[in-house]
C-alpha positions as CSV (number, residue, x, y, z in Angstrom):
1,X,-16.6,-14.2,8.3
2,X,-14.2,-13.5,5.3
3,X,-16.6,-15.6,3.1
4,X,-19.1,-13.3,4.0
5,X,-16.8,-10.7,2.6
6,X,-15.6,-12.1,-0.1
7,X,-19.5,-12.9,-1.3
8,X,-20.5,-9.5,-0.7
9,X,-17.8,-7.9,-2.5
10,X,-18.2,-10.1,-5.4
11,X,-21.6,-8.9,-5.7
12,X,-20.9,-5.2,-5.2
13,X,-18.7,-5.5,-8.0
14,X,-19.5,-7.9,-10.7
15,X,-22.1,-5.5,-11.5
16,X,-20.2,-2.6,-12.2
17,X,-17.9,-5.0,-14.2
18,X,-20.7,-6.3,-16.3
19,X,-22.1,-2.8,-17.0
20,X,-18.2,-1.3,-18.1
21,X,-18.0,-4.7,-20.6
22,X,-21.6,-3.6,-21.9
23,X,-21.1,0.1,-22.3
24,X,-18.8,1.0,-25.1
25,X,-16.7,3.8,-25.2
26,X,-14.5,5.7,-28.3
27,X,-10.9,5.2,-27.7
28,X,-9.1,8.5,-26.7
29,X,-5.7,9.6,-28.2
30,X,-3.5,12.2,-27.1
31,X,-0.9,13.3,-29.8
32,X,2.6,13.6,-29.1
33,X,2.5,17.1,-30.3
34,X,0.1,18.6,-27.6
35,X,1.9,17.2,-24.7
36,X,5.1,18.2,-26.3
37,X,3.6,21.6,-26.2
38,X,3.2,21.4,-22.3
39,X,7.0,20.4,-21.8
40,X,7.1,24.6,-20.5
41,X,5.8,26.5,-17.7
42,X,1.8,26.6,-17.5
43,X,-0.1,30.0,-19.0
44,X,-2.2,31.7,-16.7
45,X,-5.5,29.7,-16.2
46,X,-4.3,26.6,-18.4
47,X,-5.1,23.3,-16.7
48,X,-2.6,21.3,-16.8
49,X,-4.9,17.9,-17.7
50,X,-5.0,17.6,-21.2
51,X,-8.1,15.3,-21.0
52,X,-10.0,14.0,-19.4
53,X,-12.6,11.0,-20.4
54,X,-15.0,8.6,-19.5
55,X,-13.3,5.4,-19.5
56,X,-16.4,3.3,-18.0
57,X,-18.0,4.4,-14.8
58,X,-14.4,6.1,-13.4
59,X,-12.9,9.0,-15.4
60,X,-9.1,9.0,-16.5
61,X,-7.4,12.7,-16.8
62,X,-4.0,13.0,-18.4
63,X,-1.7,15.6,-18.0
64,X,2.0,17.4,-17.9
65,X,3.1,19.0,-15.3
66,X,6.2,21.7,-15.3
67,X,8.0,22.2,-11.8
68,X,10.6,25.2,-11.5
69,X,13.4,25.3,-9.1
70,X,12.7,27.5,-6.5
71,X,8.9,28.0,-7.6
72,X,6.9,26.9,-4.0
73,X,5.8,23.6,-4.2
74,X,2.6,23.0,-1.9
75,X,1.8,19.3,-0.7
76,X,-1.1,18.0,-1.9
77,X,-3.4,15.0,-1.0
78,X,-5.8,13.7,-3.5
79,X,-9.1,11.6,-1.6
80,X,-10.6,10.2,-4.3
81,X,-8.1,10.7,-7.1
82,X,-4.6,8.7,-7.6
83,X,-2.1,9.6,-9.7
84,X,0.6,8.4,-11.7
85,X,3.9,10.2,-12.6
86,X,6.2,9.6,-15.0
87,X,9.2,12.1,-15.3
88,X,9.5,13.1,-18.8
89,X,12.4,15.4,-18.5
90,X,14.7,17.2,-15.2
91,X,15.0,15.4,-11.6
92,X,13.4,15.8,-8.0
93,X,12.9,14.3,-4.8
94,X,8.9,13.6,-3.8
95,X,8.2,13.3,-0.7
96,X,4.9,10.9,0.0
97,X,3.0,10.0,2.9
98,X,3.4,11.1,6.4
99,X,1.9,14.3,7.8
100,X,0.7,17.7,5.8
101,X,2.4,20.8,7.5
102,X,-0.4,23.4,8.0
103,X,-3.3,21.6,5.8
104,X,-5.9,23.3,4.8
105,X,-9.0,21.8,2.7
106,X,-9.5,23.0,-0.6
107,X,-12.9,25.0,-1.5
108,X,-15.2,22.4,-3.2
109,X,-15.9,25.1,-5.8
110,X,-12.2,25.6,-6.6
111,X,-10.8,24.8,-10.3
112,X,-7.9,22.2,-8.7
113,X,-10.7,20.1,-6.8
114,X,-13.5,20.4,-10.7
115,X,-11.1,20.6,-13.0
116,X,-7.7,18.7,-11.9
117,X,-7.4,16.5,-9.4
118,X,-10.5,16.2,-7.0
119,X,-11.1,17.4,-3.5
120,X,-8.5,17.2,-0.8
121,X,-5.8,19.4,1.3
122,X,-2.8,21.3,0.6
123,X,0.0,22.1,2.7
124,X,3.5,23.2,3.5
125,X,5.3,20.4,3.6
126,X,5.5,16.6,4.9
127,X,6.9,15.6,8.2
128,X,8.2,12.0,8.2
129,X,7.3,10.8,4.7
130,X,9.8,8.3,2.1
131,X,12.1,10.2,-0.5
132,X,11.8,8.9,-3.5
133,X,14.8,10.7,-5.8
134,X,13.0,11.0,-9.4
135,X,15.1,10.9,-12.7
136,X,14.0,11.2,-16.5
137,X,12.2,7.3,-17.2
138,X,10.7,7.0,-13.4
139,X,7.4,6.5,-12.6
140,X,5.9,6.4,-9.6
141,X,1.9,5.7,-8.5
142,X,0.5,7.9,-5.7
143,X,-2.8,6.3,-4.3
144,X,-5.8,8.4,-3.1
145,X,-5.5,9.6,-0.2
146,X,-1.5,9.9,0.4
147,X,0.3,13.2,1.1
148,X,3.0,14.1,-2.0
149,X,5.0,16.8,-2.0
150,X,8.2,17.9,-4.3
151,X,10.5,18.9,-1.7
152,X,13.6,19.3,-4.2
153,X,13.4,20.5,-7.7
154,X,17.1,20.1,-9.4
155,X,16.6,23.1,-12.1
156,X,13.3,22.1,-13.4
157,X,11.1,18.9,-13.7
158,X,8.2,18.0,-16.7
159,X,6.3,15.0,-16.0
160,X,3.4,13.3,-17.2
161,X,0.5,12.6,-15.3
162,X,-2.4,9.9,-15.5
163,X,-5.4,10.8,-13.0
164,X,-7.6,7.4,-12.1
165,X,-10.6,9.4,-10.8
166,X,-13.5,6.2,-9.7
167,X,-16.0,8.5,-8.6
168,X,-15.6,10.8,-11.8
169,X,-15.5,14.0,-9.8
170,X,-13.2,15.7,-12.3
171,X,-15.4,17.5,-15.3
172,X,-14.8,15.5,-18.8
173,X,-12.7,17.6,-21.4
């Protein structure tokens, strides 16, 4: 039986590898200066992905993120996209997996599920998920699908964020 498996996966996929080594794309840069500019709280109806491209069937957002003490900090899961953080200033604890306190799915025609981050729930809070205490330098790599939540934000945190979207359901920019 795994054989099988393994036969059929290869297949599935060597494809879509052969077609992302055929298809080239421009490189993408992202200046220090504009995501120096995002090291603050976000302006009303600024996304907080600075890009996002076409990086060969999937698309890749980056972002910075700002997180306030004492600003309400709703869990999220991602289903398609996963994320990964690196803390570029402040300290927090995240919270990931376990269970989303009063979920609720997002619209599909909201701006977080076209613009950000993809379809999925917020919540409340997390009920039985890992700490993870982040500091300036950390990164940490949320997959699809798992619940995050900052449950502690010591004064204020800025972090940078890489969004691997495979089923490129976040719009380009």
């Amino acid at each position: 039986m795994s054989i099988i498996a393994f036969l059929s996966a290869v297949f599935v996929v060597t494809p879509l590898i052969a077609d992302a080594q055929t298809k080239v794309l421009p490189a993408v840069d992202i200046p220090a200066s504009a995501i120096q500019e995002r090291l603050r709280p976000r302006k009303p109806a600024e996304l907080p992905n600075l890009r996002v491209v076409d990086a060969g069937g999937h698309n890749v957002g980056v972002g910075v993120l700002y997180r306030a003490e004492g600003q309400t900090q709703n869990t999220a899961v991602h289903y398609k996209v996963s994320e990964v953080y690196h803390v570029m200033k402040g300290s927090g604890t995240l919270v990931t997996g376990g269970t989303v306190v009063n979920p609720k799915t997002r619209a599909a025609d909201r701006v977080e599920v076209t613009r950000e981050d993809g379809p999925g729930v917020t919540g409340t809070a997390i009920q039985g998920g890992v700490t993870h205490q982040l500091k300036e330098g950390d990164v940490i790599v949320i997959p699809a699908g798992t619940p995050h939540w900052f449950s502690r934000i010591d004064g204020s945190i800025v972090y940078l964020v890489i969004r691997i979207d495979p089923s490129q359901l976040i719009a380009l920019q």
